[in-house]
C-alpha positions in Angstrom: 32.6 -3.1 -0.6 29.1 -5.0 -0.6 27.1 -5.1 -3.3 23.5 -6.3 -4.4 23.1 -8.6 -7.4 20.2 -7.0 -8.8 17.9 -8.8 -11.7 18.8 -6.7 -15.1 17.4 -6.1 -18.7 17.7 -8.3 -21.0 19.0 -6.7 -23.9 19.8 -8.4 -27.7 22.8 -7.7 -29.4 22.6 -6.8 -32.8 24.6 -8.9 -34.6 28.3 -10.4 -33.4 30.0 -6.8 -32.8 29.3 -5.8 -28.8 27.0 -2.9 -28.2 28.7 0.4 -27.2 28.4 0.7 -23.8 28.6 3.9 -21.1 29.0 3.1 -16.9 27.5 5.2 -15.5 27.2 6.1 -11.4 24.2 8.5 -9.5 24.0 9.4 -6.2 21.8 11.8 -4.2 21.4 14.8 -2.4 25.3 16.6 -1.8 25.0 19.6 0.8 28.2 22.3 1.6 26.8 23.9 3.8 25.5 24.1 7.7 27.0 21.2 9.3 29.0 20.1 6.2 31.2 22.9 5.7 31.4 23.1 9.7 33.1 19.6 8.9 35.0 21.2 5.8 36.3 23.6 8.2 37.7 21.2 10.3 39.1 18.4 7.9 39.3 20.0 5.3 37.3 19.7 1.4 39.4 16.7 0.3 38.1 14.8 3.3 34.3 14.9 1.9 34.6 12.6 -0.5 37.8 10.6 0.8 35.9 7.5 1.7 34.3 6.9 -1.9 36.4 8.3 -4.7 37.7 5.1 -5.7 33.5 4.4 -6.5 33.1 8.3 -7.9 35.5 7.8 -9.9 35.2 4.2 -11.7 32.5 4.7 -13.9 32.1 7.2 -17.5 30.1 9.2 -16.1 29.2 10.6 -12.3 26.4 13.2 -11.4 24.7 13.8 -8.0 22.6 16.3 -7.2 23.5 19.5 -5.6 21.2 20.8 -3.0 22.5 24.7 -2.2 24.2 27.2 -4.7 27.6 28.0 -5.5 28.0 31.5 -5.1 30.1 34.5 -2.9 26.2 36.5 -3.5 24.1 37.0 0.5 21.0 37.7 -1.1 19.0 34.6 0.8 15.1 34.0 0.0 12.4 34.5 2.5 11.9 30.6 4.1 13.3 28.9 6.9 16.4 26.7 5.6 18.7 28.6 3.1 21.8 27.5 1.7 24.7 29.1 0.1 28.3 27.3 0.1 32.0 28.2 -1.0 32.5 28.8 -5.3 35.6 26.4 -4.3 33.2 23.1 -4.0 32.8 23.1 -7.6 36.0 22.3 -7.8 36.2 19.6 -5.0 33.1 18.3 -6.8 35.5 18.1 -9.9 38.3 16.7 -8.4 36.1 13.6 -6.4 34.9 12.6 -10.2 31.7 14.3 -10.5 31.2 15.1 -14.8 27.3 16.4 -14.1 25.1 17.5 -11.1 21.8 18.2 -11.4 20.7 21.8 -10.2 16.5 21.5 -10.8 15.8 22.0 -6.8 14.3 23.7 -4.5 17.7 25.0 -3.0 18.9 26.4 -6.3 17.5 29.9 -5.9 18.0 30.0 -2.5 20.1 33.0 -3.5 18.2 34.6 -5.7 18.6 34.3 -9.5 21.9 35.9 -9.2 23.2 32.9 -7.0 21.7 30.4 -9.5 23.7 32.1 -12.2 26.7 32.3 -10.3 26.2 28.5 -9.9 26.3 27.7 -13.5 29.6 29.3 -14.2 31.1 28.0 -11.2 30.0 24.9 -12.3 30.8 24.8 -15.5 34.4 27.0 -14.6 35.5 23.8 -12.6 34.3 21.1 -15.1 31.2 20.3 -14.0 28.2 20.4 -16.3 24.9 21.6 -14.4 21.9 19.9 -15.3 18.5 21.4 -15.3 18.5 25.0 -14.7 19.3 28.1 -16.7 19.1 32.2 -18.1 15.6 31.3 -18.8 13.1 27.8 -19.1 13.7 27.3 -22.4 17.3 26.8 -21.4 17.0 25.1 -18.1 15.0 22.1 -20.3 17.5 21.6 -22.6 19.8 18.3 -22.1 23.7 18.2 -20.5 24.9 15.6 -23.7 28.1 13.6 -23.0 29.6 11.4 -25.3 31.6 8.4 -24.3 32.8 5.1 -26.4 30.8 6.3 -29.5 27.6 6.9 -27.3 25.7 10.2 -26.9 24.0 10.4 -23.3 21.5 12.9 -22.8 20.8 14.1 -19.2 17.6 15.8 -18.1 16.9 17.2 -14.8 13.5 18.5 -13.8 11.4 19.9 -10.3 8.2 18.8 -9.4 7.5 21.3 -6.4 7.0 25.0 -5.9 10.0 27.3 -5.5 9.2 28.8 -1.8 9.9 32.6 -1.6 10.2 32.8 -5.4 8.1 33.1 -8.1 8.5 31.2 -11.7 9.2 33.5 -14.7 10.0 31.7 -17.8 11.9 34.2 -19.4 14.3 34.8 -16.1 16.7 32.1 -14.7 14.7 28.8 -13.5 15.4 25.3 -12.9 13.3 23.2 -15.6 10.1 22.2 -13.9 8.3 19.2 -14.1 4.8 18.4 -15.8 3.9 15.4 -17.6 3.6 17.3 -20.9 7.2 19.0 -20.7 9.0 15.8 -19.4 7.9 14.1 -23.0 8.7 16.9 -24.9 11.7 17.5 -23.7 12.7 13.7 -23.2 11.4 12.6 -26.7 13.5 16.0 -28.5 16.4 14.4 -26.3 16.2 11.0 -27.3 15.5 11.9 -31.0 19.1 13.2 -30.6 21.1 10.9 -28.4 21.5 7.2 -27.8 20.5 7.0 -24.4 18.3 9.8 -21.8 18.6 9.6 -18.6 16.1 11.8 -16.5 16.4 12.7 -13.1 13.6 14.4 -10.8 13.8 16.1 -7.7 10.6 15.3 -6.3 7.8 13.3 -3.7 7.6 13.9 -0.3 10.1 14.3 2.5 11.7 11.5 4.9 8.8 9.4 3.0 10.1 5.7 1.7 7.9 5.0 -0.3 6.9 7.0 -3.4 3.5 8.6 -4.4 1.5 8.1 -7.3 3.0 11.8 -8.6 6.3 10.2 -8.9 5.4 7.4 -10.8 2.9 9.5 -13.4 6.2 11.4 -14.1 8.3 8.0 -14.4 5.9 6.8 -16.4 6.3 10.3 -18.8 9.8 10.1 -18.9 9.8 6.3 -20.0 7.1 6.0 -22.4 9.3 9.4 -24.4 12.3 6.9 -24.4 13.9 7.9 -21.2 16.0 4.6 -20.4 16.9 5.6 -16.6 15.0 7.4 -13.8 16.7 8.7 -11.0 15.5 10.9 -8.2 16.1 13.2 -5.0 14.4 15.4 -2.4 13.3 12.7 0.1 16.5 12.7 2.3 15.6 8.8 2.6 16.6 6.1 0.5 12.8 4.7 -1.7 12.6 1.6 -3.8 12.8 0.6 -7.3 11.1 -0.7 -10.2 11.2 -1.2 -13.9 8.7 0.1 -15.8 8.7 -1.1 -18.9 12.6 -1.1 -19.8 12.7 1.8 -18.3 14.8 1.3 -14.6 13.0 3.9 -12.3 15.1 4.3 -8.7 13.1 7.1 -6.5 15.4 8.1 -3.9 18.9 7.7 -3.3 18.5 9.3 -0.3 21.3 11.6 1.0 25.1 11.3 0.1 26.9 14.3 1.4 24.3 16.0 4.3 23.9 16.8 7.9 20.9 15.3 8.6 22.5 13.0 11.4 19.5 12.9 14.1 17.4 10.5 11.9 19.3 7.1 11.1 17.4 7.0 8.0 18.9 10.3 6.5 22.2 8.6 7.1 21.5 5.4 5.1 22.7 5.9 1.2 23.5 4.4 -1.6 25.3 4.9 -5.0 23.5 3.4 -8.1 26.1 2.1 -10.9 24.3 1.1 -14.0 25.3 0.3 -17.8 23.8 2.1 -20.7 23.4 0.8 -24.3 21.5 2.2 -27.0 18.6 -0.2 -25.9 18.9 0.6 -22.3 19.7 0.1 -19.1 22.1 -3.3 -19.7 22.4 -3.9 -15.7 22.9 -1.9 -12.0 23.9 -2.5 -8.9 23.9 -0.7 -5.6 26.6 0.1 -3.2 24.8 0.7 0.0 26.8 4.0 1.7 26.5 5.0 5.7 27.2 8.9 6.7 29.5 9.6 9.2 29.9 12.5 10.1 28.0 14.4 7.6 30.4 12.4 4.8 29.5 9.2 2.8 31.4 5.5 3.1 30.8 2.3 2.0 28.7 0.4 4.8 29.7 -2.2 6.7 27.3 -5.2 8.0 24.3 -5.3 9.7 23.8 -1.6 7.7 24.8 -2.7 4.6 22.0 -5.3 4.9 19.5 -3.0 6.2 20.1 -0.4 3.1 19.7 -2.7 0.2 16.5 -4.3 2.2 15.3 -0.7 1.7 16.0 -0.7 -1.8 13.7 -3.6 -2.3 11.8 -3.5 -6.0 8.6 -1.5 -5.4 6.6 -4.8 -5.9 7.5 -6.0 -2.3 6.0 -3.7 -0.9 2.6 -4.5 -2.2 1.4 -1.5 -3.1 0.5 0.0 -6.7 -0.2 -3.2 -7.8 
């Protein structure tokens, strides 16, 4: 398994007792359907995850994001790629070591509001907490909270793009959409609450590496309201990372469990593993992860290499300075 050895926070203990710590472990964009569940078909659903359970599973707590809904319901949205995938992936998502996964995406009303709802029982039937979504937006913004070793995490999941084929009513199930003002709200009631927020976006622009200056104004929301991690999705490409503040912001994990095989980039991934104190992110690493075959594995050298050169801090690439 190769790993980077990234720079981390410093952090001061208080005194001679060690801070409570939480391990956590993100990756990004998980489709079950299309090509995927064509490969489900023929392996089988343990075989997704096979490669990397030993990584899923090793840390406190594990959430992806889950890019189609959950649901029996055929009532698809007017736009040209529409997922659905099998109720039983919940539990496969359970079973590979998966506590959270963020729903706020432009997939999760794919089947109508119906499909979204289904998703959050299946979900949460199997185990799995959803993250960003619910009956209505006051709901959807409200944080997943999991306590481990004495310390409350918050998770937070928003979108920052339009819903195509569907219009937003607050009062009706949504995922929790993103806007400066809401972010700190909603990060700030969080952290008032918790020990640690962690804050995840579905957002900038597709097969882009590099982030935009919308993704970094939201970052920047999240962090100065006390988020400690930023993590983020959408881009089907792996982007860089920076720390803003002591706030760790990584854009793109790019995909983890997807059928986007034609573009090498799409099939370059990584899993971030970080450690969460009261006063932060304590330190993080990345395993860089290939896809073959739709499904994720460690990678091997030259890719491994190539994927944690992509994962550069943002400073290298000279820009937003």
């Amino acid at each position: 398994m190769a790993l980077s050895a990234l720079p981390c926070a410093a952090q001061d203990s208080a005194g001679a007792d060690a801070p409570r710590t939480v391990t956590i472990t993100v990756v990004g964009d998980m489709l079950f359907d299309r090509g995927v569940r064509d490969e489900i078909e023929r392996r089988g659903a343990q075989s997704i995850f096979a490669g990397i359970e030993n990584i899923l599973s090793a840390s406190d707590i594990t959430v992806g994001n889950l890019e189609c809904p959950l649901t029996a319901r055929h009532e698809p949205r007017p736009m040209r790629y529409v997922f659905r995938c099998d109720p039983k992936r919940a539990a496969t998502l359970r079973t590979a070591g998966f506590d959270a996964v963020t729903v706020a995406n432009n997939h999760t009303l794919d089947q109508g509001r119906g499909g979204l709802l289904d998703t959050l029982d299946n979900l949460r039937a199997a185990g799995v907490a959803p993250i960003g979504a619910g009956p209505d937006a006051v709901a959807a913004r409200q944080p997943v909270i999991i306590e481990v070793n004495g310390l409350r995490v918050a998770l937070l999941a928003f979108l920052d793009m339009p819903i195509e084929g569907a219009i937003y009513l607050e009062d009706h199930p949504v995922p929790a959409m993103a806007g400066e003002e809401a972010v700190r709200e909603a990060v700030a009631a969080a952290r008032a609450n918790t020990d640690v927020v962690v804050v995840f976006f579905h957002w900038g622009v597709e097969f882009s590496t590099v982030p935009t200056r919308a993704q970094r104004s939201l970052a920047r929301a999240a962090g100065d309201a006390g988020a400690a991690l930023v993590a983020g999705h959408h881009p089907h490409v792996l982007q860089p990372w920076e720390w803003m503040g002591r706030t760790l912001v990584v854009y793109s994990l790019g995909n983890f469990v997807f059928d986007q095989g034609s573009r090498r980039s799409t099939s370059q991934s990584a899993v971030l593993r970080a450690t969460l104190t009261p006063d932060g992110v304590a330190d993080f690493d990345f395993v860089p992860v290939s896809l073959l075959n739709t499904r994720p594995f460690p990678a091997t050298e030259p890719a491994a290499s190539d994927i944690l050169s992509l994962l550069s801090g943002l400073k290298t690439y000279g820009i937003f300075e």
